[in-house]
C-alpha positions as CSV (number, residue, x, y, z in Angstrom):
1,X,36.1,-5.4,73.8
2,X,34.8,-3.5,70.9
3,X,33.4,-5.2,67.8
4,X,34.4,-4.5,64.5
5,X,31.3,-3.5,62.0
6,X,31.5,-5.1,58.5
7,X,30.1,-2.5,55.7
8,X,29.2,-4.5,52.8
9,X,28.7,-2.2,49.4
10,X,26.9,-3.2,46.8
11,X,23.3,-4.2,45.8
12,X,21.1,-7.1,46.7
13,X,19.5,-9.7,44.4
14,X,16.8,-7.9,45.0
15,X,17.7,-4.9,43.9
16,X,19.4,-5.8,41.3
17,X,16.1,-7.8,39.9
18,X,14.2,-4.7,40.4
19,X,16.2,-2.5,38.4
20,X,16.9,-4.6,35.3
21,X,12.8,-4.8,35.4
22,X,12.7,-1.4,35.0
23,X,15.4,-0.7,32.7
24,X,13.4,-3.4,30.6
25,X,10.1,-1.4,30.8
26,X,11.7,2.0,30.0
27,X,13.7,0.5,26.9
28,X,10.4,-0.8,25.8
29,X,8.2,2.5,26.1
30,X,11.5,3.8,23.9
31,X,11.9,1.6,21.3
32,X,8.3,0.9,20.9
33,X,7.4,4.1,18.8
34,X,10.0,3.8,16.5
35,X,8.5,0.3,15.6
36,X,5.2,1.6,15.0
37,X,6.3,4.3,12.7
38,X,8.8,1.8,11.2
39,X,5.0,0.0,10.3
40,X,3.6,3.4,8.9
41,X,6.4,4.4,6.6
42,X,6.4,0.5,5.0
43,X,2.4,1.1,4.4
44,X,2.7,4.5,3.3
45,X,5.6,3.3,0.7
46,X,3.2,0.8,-0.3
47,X,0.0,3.4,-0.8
48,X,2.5,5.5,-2.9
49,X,3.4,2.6,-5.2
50,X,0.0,1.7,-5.3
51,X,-1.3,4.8,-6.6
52,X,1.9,4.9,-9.0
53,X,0.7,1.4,-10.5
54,X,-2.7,2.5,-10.8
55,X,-2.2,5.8,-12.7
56,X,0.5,4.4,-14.7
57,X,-2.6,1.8,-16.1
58,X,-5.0,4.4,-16.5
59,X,-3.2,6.6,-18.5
60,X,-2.4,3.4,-20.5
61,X,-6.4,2.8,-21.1
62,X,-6.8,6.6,-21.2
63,X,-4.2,6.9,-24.6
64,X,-5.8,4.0,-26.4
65,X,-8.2,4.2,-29.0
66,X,-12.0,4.8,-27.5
67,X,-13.1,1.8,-29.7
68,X,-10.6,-0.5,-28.1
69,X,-10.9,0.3,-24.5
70,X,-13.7,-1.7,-23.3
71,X,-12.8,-4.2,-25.5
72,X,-9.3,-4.5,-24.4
73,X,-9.5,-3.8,-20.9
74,X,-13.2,-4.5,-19.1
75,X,-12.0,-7.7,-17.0
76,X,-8.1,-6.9,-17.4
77,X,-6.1,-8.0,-14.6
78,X,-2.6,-8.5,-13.7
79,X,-2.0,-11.0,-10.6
80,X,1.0,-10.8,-7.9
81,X,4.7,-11.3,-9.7
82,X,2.9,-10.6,-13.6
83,X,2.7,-6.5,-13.5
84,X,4.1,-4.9,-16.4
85,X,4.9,-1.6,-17.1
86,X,3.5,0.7,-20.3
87,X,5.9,-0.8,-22.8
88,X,5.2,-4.3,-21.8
89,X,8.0,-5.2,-19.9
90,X,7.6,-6.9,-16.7
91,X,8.2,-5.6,-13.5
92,X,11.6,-7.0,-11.2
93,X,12.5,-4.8,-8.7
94,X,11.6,-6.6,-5.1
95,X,9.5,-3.4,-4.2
96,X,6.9,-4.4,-6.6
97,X,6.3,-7.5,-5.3
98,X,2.9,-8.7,-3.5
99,X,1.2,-6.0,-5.4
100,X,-1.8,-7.0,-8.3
101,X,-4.1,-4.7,-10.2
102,X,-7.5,-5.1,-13.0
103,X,-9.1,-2.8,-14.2
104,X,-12.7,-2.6,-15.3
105,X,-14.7,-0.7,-18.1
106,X,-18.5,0.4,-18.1
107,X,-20.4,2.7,-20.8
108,X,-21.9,5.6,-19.3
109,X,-25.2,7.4,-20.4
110,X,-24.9,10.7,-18.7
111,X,-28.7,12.4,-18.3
112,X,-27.2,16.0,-19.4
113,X,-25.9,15.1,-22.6
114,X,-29.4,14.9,-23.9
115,X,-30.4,13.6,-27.6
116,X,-30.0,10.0,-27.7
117,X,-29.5,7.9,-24.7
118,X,-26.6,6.5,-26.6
119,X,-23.5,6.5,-23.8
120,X,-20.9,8.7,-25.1
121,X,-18.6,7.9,-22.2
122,X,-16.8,5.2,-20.5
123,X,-16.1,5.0,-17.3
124,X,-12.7,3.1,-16.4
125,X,-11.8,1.7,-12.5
126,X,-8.4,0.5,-12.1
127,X,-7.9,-1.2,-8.4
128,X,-4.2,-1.7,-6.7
129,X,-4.2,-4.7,-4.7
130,X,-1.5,-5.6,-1.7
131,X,-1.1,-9.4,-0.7
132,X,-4.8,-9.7,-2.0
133,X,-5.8,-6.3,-0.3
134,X,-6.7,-3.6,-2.1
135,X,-4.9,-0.5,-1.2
136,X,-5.6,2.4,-4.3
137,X,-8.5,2.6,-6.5
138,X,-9.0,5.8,-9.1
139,X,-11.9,6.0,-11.6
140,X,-11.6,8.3,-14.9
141,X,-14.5,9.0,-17.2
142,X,-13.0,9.2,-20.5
143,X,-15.0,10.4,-23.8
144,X,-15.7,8.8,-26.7
């Protein structure tokens, strides 16, 4: 009498365990990069709107008279939600949103200029802030 052999096809629990564990561990060395640099192209948006923010307030300080500057803007600050751009209008779009800035202002005396230690410059520091972070700071020495 002969026997009959049954061939079954397929794969076993098993093997079917192992190779969604894989496919899980390759999709995750895939996908993973992309996430990161997802991360580094939201802080580098935020860097450049940073440095935007903070220019655009220097120039502000740099264009007003030398007289007023100190008084006007040592201890000036804008917090999260209040910026406002140069003709005083407040900022809306979402993108600006988290961000703060203040600026400070300090007289300079400057050895080389010689004569009277009277300080014919002011230095002004403007510093960008993210979610309480700061992000951007720039410094300009403007002349009286």
């Amino acid at each position: 009498m002969r026997t009959i052999e049954k061939k079954e096809n397929g794969f076993t629990l098993a093997e079917a365990i192992l190779a969604v564990l894989i496919l899980g561990i390759a999709s995750v060395i895939v996908v993973l990069p992309f996430s990161k640099g997802a991360a580094i192209q939201k802080e580098g948006i935020h860097r450049t709107i940073a440095a935007n923010l903070a220019s655009e307030l220097l120039e502000k300080i740099a264009y007003t008279e030398c007289e007023q500057i100190v008084t006007n803007f040592d201890g000036y600050s804008e917090a999260e939600g209040g910026l406002v751009d140069c003709r005083g209008r407040l900022y809306t779009a979402s993108n600006y949103n988290g961000f703060s800035r203040d600026a400070s202002c300090d007289y300079v005396y400057v050895p080389q200029q010689g004569g009277d230690k009277v300080p014919n410059f002011i230095l002004v520091t403007v510093r960008v802030c993210y979610h309480g972070s700061e992000i951007a700071e720039i410094h300009k020495l403007i002349s009286k």
